[in-house]
PDB file of N, CA, C and O in Angstrom:
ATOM      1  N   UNK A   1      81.561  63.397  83.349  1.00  0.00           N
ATOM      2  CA  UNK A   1      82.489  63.117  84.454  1.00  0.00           C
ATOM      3  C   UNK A   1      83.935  63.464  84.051  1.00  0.00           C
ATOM      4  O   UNK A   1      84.792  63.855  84.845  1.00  0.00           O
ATOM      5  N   UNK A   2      84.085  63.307  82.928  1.00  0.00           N
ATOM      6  CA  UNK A   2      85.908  63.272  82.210  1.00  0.00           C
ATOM      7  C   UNK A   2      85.989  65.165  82.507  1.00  0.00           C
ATOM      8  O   UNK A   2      86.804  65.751  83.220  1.00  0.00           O
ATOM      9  N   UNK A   3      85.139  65.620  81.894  1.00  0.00           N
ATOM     10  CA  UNK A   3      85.148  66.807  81.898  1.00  0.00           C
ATOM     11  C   UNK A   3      85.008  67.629  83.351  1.00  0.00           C
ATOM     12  O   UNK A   3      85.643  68.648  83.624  1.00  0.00           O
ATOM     13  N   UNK A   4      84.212  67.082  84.069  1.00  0.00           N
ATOM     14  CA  UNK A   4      85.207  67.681  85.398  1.00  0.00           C
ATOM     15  C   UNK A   4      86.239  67.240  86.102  1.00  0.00           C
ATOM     16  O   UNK A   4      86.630  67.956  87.024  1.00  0.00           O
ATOM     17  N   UNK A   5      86.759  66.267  85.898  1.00  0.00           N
ATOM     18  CA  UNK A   5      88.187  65.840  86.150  1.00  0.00           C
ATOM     19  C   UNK A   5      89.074  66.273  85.329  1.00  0.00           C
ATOM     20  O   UNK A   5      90.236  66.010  85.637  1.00  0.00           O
ATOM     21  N   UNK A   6      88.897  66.871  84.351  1.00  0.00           N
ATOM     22  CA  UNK A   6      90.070  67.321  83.890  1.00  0.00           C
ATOM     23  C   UNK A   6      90.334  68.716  83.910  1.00  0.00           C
ATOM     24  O   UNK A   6      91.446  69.220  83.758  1.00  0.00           O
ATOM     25  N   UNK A   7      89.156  69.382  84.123  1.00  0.00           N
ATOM     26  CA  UNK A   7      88.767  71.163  84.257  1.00  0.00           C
ATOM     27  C   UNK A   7      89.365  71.347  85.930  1.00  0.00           C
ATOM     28  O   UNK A   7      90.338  72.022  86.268  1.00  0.00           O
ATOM     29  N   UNK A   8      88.690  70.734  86.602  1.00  0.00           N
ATOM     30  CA  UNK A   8      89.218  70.570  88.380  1.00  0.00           C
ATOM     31  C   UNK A   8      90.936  71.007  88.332  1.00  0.00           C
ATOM     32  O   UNK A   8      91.219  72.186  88.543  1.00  0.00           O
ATOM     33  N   UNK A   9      91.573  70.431  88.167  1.00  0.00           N
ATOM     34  CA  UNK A   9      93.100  70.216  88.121  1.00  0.00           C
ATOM     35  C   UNK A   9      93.713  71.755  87.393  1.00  0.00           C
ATOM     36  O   UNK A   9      94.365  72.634  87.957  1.00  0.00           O
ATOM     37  N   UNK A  10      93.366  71.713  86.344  1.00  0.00           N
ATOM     38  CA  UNK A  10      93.767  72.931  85.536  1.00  0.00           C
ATOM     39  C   UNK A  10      93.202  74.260  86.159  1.00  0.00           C
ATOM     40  O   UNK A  10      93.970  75.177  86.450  1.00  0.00           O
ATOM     41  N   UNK A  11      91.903  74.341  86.350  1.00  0.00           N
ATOM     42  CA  UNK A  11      91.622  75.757  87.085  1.00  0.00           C
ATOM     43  C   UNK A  11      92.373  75.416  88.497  1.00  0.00           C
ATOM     44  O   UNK A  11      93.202  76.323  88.571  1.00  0.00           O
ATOM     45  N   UNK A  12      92.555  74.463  89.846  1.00  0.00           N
ATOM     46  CA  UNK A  12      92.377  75.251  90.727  1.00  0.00           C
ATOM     47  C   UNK A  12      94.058  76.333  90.784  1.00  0.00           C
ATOM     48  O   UNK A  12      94.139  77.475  91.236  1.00  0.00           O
ATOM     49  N   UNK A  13      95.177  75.523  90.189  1.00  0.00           N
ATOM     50  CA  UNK A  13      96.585  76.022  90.273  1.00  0.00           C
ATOM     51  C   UNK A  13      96.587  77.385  89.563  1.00  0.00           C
ATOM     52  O   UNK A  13      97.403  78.251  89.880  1.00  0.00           O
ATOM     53  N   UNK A  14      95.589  77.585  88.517  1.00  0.00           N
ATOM     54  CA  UNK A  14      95.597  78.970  87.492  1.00  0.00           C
ATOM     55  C   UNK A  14      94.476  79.917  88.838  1.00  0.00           C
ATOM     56  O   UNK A  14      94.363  81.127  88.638  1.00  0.00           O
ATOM     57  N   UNK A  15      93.815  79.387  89.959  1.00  0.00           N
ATOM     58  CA  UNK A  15      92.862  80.422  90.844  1.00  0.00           C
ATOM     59  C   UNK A  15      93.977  80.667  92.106  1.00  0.00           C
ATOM     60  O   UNK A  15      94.188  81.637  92.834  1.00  0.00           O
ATOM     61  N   UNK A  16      94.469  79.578  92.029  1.00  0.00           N
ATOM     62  CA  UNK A  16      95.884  79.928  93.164  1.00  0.00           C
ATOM     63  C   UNK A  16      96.667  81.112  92.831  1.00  0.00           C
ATOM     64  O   UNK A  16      97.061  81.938  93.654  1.00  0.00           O
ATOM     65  N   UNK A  17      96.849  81.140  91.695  1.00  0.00           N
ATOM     66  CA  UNK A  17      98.248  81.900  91.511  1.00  0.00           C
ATOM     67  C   UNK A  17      97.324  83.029  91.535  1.00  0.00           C
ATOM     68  O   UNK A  17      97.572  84.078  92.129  1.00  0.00           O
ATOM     69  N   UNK A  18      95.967  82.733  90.703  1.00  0.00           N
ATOM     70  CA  UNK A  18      95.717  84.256  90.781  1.00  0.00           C
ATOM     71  C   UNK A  18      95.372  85.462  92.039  1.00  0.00           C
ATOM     72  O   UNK A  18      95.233  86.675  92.200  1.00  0.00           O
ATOM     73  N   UNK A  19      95.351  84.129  92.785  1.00  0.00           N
ATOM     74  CA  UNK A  19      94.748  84.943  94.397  1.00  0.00           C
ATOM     75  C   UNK A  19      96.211  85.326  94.960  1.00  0.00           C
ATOM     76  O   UNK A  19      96.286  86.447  95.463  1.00  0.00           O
ATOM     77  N   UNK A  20      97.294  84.601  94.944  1.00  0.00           N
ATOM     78  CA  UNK A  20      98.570  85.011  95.481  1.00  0.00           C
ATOM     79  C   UNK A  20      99.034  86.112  94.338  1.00  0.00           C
ATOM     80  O   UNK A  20     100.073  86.624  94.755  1.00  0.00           O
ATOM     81  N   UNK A  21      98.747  86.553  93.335  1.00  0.00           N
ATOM     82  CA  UNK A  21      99.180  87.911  92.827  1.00  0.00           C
ATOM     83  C   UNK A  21      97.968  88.791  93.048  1.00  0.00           C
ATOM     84  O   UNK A  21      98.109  89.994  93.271  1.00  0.00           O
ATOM     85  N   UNK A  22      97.064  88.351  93.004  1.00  0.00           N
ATOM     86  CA  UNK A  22      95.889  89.493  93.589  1.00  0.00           C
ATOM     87  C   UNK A  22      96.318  90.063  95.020  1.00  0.00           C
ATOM     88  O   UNK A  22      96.235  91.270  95.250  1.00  0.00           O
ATOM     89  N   UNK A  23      96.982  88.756  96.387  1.00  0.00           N
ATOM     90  CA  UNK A  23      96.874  89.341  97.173  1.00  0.00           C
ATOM     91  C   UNK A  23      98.016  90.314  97.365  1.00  0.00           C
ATOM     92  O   UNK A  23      97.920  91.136  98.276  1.00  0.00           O
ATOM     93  N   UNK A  24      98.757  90.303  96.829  1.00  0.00           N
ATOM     94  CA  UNK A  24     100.536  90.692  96.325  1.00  0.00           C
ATOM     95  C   UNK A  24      99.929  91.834  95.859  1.00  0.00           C
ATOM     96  O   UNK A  24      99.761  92.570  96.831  1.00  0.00           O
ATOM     97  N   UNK A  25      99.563  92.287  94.970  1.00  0.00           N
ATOM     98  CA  UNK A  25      98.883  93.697  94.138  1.00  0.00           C
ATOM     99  C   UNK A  25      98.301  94.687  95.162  1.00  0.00           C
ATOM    100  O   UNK A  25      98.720  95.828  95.355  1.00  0.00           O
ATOM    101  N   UNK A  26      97.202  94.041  95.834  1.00  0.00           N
ATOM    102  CA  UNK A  26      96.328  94.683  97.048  1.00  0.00           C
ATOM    103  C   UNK A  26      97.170  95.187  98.054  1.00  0.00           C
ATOM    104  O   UNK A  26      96.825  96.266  98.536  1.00  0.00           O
ATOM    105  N   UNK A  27      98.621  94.443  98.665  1.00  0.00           N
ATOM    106  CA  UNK A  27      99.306  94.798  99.539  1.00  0.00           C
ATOM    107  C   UNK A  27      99.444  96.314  98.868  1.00  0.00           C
ATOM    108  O   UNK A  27      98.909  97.399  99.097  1.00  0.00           O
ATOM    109  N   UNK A  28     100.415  95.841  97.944  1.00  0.00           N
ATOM    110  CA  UNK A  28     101.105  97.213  97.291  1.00  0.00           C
ATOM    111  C   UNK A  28      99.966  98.218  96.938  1.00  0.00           C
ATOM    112  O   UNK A  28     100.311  99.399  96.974  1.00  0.00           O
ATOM    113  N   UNK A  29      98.599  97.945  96.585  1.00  0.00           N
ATOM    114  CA  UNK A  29      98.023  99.128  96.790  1.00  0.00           C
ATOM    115  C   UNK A  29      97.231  99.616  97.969  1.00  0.00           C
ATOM    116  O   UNK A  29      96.483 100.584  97.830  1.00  0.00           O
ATOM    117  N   UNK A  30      97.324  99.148  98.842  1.00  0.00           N
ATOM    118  CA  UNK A  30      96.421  99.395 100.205  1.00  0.00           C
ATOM    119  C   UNK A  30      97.153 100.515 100.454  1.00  0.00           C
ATOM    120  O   UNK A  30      96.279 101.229 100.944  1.00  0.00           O
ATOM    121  N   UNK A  31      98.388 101.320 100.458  1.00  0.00           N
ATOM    122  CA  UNK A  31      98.672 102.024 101.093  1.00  0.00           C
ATOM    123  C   UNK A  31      98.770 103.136 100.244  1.00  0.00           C
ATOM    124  O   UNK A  31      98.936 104.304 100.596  1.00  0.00           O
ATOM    125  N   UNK A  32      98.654 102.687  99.067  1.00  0.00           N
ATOM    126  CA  UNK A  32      98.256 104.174  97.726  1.00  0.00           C
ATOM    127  C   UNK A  32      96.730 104.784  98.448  1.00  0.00           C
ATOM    128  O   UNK A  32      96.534 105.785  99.136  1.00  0.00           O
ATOM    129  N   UNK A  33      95.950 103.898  98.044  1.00  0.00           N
ATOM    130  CA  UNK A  33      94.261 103.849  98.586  1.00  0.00           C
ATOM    131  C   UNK A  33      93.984 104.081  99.602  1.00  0.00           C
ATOM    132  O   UNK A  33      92.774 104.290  99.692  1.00  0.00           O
ATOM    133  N   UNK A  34      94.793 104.210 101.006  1.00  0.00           N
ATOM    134  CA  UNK A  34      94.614 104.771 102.547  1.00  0.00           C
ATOM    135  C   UNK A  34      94.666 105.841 101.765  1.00  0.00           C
ATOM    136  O   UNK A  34      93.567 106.227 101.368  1.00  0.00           O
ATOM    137  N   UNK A  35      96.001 106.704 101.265  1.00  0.00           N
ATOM    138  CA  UNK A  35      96.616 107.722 101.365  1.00  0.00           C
ATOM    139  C   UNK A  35      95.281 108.808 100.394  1.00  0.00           C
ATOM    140  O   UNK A  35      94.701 109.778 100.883  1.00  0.00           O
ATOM    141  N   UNK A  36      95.142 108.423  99.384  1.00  0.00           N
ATOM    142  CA  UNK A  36      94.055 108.713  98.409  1.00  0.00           C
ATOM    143  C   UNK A  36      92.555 109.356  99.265  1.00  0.00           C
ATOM    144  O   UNK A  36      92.034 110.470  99.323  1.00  0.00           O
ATOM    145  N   UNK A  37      92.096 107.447 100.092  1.00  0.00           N
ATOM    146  CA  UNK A  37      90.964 107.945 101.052  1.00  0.00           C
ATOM    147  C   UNK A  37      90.999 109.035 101.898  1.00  0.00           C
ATOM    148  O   UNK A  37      90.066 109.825 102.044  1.00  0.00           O
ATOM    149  N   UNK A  38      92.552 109.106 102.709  1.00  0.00           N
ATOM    150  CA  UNK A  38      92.814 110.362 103.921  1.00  0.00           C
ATOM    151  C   UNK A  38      92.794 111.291 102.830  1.00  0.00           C
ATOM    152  O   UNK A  38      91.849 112.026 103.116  1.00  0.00           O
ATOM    153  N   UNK A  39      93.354 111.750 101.585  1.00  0.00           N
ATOM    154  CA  UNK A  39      93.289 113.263 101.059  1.00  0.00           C
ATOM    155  C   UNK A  39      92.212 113.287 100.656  1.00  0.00           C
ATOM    156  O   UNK A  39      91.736 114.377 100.973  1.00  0.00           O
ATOM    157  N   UNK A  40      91.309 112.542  99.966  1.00  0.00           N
ATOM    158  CA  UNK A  40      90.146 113.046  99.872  1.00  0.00           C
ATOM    159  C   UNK A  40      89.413 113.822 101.206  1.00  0.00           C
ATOM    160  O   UNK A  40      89.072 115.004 101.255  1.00  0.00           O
ATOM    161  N   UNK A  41      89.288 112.864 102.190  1.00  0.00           N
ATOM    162  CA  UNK A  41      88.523 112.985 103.698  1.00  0.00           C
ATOM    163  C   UNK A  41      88.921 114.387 103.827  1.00  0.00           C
ATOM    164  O   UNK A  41      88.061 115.259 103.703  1.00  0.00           O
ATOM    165  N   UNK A  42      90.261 114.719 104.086  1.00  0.00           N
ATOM    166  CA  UNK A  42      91.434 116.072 104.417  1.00  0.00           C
ATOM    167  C   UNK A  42      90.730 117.353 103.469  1.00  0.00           C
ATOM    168  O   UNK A  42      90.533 118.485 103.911  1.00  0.00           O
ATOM    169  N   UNK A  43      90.415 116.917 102.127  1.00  0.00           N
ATOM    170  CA  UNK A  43      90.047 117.727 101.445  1.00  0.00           C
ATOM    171  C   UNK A  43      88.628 118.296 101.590  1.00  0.00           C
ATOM    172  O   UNK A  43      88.409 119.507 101.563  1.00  0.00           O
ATOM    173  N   UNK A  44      87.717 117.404 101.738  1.00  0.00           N
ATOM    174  CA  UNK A  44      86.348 117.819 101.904  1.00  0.00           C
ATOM    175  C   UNK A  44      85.645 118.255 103.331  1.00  0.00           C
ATOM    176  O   UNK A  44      84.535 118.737 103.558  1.00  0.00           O
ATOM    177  N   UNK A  45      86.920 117.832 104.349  1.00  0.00           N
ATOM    178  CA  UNK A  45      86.566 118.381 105.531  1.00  0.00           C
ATOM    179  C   UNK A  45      87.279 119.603 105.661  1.00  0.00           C
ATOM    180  O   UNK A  45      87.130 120.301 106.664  1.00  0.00           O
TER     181      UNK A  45
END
């Protein structure tokens, strides 16, 4: 029991942050990765 009360607390603030810089990262690359997907598409068609 100690041991998930004390694991609980510590991961969820270290899965927070990591999802708010994951989603921060993804912004900034979604529009590399459109651009990438359209030249490929551009290229093979």
């Amino acid at each position: 029991m100690e041991e998930h009360t004390f694991r609980k607390p510590t991961f969820y603030p270290l899965n927070y942050k990591g999802l708010c810089r994951f989603a921060q990262i993804f912004k900034e690359l979604l529009p590399i990765i459109q651009r990438i997907d359209w030249a490929e598409k551009s290229v093979t068609l």
